[in-house]
N, C-alpha and C positions, 0 to 999 in steps of 0.2 A: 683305512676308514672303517669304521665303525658300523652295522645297523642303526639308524635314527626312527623314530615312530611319530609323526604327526597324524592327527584325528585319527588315532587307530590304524593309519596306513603304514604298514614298513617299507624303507626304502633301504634296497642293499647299496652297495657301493657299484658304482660305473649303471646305475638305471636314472631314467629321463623320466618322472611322472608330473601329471598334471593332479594335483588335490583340489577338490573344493571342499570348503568345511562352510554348512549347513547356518546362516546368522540369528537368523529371523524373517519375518513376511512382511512385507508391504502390506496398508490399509486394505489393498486389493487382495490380498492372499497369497502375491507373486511372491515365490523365494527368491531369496537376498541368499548369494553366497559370497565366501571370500576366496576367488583363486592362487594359489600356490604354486608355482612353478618352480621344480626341484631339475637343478642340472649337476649327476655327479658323477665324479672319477671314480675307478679302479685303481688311484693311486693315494695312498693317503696326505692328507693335508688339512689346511683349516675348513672348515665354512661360515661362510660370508654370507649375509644376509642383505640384498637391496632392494631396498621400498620407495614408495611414493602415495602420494596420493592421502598422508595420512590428516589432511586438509582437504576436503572434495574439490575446495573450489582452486588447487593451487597445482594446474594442468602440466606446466612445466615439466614438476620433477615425474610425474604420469608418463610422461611421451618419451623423456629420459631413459627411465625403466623399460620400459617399453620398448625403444629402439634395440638397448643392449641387448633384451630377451631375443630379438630376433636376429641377430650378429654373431655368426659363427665362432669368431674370433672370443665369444662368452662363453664357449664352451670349455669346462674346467677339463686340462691337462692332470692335477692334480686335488685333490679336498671335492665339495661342495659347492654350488650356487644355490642360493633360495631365491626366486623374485619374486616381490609382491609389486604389481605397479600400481593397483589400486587398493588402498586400503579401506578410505572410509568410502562406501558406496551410495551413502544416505548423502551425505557432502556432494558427491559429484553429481544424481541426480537429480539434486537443487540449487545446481551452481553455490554453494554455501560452502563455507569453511568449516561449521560444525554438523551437528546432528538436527533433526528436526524440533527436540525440544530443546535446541542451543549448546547444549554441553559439548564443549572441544573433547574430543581424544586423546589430543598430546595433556592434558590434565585428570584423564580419567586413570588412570596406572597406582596400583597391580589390578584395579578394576575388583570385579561379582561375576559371577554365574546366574545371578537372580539381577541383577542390578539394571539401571539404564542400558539404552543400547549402545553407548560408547565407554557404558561399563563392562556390556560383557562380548566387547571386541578387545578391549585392552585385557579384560581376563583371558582369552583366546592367544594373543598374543604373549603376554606373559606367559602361560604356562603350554604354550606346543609349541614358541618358538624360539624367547627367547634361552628356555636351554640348550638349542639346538646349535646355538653360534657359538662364533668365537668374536666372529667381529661385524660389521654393521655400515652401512652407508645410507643415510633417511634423505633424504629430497626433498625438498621447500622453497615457496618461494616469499616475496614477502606480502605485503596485505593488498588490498583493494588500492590501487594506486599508489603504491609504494613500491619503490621496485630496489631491489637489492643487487648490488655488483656481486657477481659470484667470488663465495667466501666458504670455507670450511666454519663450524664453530665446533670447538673444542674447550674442555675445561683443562686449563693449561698444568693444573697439579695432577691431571691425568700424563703419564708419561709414556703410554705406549699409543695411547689414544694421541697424546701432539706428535708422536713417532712418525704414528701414520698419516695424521690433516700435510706434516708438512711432505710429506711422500705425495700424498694427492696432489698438490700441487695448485692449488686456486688460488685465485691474485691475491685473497686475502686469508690467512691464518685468525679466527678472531677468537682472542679469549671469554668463553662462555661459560659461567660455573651452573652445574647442574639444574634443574629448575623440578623444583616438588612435582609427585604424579607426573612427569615427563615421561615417556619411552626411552629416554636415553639413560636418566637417572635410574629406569628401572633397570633398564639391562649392566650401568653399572654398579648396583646391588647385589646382580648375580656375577660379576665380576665379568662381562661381556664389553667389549667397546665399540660403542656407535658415532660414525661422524655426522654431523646434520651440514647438509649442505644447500645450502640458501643462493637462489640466481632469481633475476627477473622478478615479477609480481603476480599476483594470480587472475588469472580470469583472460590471459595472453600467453601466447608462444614465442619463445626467444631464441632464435637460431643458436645465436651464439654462446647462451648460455645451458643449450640443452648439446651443446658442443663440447664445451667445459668441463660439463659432470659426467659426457661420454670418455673425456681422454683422462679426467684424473680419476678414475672407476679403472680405468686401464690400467696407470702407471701403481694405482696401489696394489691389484689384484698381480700385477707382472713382479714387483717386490717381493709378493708373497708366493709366487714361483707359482700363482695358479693357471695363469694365461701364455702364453707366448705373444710377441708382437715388440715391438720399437714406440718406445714411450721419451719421448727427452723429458730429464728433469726442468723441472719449472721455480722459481726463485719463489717463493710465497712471502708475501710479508707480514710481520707476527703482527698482528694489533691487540695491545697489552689491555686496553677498554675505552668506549667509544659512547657516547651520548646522543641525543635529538637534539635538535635547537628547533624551538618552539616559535610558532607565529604569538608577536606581541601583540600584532592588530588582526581585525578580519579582511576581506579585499581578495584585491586580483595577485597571485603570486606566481612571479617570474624570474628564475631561477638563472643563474650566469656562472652556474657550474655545473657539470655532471658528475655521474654515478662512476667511479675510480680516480677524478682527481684529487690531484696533492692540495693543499689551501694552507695557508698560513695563519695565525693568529689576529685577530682583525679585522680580517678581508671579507672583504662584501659578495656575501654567498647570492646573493637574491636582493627583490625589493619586492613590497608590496604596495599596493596603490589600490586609491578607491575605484570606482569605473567610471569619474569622472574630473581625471586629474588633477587633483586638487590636494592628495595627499600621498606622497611617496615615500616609505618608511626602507631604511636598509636596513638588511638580514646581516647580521657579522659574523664571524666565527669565533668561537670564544677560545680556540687552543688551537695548535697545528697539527696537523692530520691529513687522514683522508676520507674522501668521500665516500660509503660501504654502502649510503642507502638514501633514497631522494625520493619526495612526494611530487607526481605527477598530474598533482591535481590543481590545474587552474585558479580554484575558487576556492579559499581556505577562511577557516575561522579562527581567533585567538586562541590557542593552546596548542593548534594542530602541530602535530609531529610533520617540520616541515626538510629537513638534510642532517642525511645521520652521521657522525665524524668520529672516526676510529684515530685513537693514537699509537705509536709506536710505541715498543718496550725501549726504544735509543732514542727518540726524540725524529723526525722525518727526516734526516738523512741519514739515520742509523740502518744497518743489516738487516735484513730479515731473517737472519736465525740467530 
């Protein structure tokens, strides 16, 4: 391995530092910093960059990060770890998903130095970190009452990037092509590959899904001969693309499927009803699939994005690779 340099700090090979890099100030004067947590070998290898938090309000992939950083079993054998568990700090100390003057992060990319302040994190990012990777695992979950089965997304004409979503191993494979000003799109402009991994919803903690993103962080980092430990592989299913099905009416929505199942063309996902039973509309499913992502929200209004249904690249009883 190499010397690396973030915010003017050198790190040699086989040293443990803690970086903070300097953001800006709260209205109060208080500094804002971004912590950096660097774990590296004396053996050469990749490094691997895992983040969270690049949503404030989306605690999950936070606790996720989090837990790794402090699991011995994360300490690199061979290459590099970076962790960042909390990205955006402005987000998490307003329970918000973006910044205080609204602007998302994951849309601010390659960012300013002079620019917003979700401009000049994604500049920070851009240029101290993502040169420093080889490859990437982001954390997310989904929105305010939307909660998402644990999935990889990957843009599937990336090939070493689907290499590794299906090495991670998450119930779902989902094909996602790059999205403008993203983080992921930036790092693959510099030829870096990030997987975003999506569990759960924000603003809650999900055992099971900060389970998820602990064991396939495992199995991809053991792949890559960074870790030691017993990882089984896990069958992932590829979903080749996947849409909402939208509430036609407003009302009471009551769902008669969950987040991972199968459903078939048709089938009656849900109903909606006024709160005075008098109008009961069925929810269908317009193709067969599956379940990758469900609004948990009682009270919905026409358009809402109400059960999200991923297709297979073979049609639902086709392979997953």
């Amino acid at each position: 391995m190499k010397e690396m340099v973030i915010n003017g700090i050198r790190i040699r090979p086989g040293q443990t530092l803690n970086i903070e890099i300097a953001i800006a100030r709260l209205p109060t004067h208080t500094l804002i910093d971004l912590p950096v947590f660097i774990r590296s070998s004396s053996n050469t290898g990749p490094t691997v960059l895992i983040s969270g938090g690049v949503h404030g309000d989306e605690i999950n992939g936070i606790v996720t990060v989090k837990r790794m950083l402090e699991e011995a079993i994360f300490e690199p054998k061979r290459g590099t770890l970076i962790f960042i568990p909390l990205v955006n700090v402005y987000g998490f100390l307003s329970n918000s998903r973006t910044f205080p003057d609204g602007r998302d992060l994951n849309r601010s990319f390659p960012g300013s130095s002079k620019g917003s302040l979700a401009s000049q994190i994604a500049y920070i990012l851009t240029h101290e970190i993502i040169p420093q990777i080889d490859f990437g695992i982001d954390f997310h979950t989904g929105g305010r009452m939307l909660s998402n089965f644990p999935q990889v997304r990957v843009d599937f004409k990336d090939k070493k990037g689907l290499e590794l979503a299906e090495v991670f191993g998450a119930n779902f494979t989902v094909n996602s092509p790059h999205i403008d000003r993203s983080f992921r799109k930036e790092a693959y402009k510099h030829k870096k590959h990030i997987l975003v991994f999506e569990g759960g919803e924000s603003m809650r903690l999900d055992e099971q899904v900060i389970q998820e993103g602990i064991m396939g962080t495992g199995r991809l980092l053991s792949y890559l001969g960074m870790i030691d430990g017993t990882y089984p592989p896990v069958r992932s299913l590829k979903i080749q693309d996947s849409s909402w099905v939208r509430a036609k009416i407003s009302g009471i929505f009551n769902a008669s499927v969950s987040a991972g199942d199968e459903v078939k063309k048709g089938q009656v996902l849900a109903k909606i009803s006024d709160p005075y039973g008098q109008v009961k509309v069925p929810v269908k499913s317009p193709s067969s699939g599956h379940v990758i992502g469900i609004n948990n929200q009682p009270v919905v209004n026409a358009g809402d994005a109400l059960v999200h249904v991923g297709r297979t690249q073979f049609g639902v009883s086709g392979p997953g690779y």
